[in-house]
C-alpha positions in Angstrom: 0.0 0.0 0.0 1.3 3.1 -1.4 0.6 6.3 1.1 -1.4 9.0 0.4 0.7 12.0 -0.3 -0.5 15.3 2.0 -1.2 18.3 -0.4 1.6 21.0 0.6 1.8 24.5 -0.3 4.6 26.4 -0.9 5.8 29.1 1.0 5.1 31.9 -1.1 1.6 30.1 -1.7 1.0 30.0 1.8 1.4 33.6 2.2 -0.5 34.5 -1.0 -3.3 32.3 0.6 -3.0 33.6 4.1 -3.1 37.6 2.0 -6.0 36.5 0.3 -8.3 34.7 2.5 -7.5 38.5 5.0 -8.6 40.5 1.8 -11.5 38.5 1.7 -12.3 38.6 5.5 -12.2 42.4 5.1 -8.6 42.6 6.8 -5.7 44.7 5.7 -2.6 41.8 5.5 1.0 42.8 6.2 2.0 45.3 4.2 5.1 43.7 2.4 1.9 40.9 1.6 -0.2 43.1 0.2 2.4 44.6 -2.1 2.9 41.5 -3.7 -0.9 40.9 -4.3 -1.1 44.1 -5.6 1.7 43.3 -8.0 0.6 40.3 -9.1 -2.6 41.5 -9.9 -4.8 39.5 -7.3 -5.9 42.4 -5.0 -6.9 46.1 -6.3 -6.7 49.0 -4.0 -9.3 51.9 -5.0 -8.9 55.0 -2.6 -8.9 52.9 0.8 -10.6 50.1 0.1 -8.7 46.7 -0.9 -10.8 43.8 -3.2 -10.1 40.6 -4.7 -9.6 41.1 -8.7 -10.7 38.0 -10.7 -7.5 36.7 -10.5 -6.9 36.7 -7.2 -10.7 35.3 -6.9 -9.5 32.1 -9.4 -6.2 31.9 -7.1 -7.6 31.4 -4.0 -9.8 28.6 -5.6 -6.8 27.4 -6.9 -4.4 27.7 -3.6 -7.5 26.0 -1.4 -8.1 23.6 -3.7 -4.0 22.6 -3.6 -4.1 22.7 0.2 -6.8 19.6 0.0 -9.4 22.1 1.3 -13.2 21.1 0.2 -14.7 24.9 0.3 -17.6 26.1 -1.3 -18.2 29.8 -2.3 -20.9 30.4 -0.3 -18.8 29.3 2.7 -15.8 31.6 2.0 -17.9 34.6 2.2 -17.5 36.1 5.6 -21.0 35.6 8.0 -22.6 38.1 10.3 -23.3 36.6 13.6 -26.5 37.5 15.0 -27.7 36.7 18.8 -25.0 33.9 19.0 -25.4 31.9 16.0 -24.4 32.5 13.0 -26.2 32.9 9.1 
């Protein structure tokens, strides 16, 4: 019996995951992070406000995907939490 191999990111596609998954939280990640999203092309900055672009929308598919994550879209969209639970 052959193992299973573990999925494993990189480093740099940890921390392009980790900057995307904050963008899409609605957090500001490091600086030095959000540089290289910027750069790249995967995050847009308008004024003060920071969004994924559609490429940085198709990479963090991708980089979840990679990781061995089963995520839908409706649950990466961040939830309010209302009286305790959440919806």
């Amino acid at each position: 019996n052959q193992k299973k191999k573990k999925p494993v990111l990189s480093n740099t596609q940890n921390k392009r995951l980790g900057g995307l998954i904050a963008v899409l939280c609605g957090r500001e990640p490091y600086e030095w992070i959000l540089g290289t999203l910027v750069n790249d092309g995967y995050v847009s900055r308008t004024g003060g406000q920071i969004s994924l672009t559609e490429r940085g929308d198709r990479e963090i598919d991708r980089l979840v995907t990679l990781s061995g994550l089963n995520v839908t879209k409706d649950s990466l969209k961040p939830q309010k939490i209302e009286n305790g639970s959440t919806t």
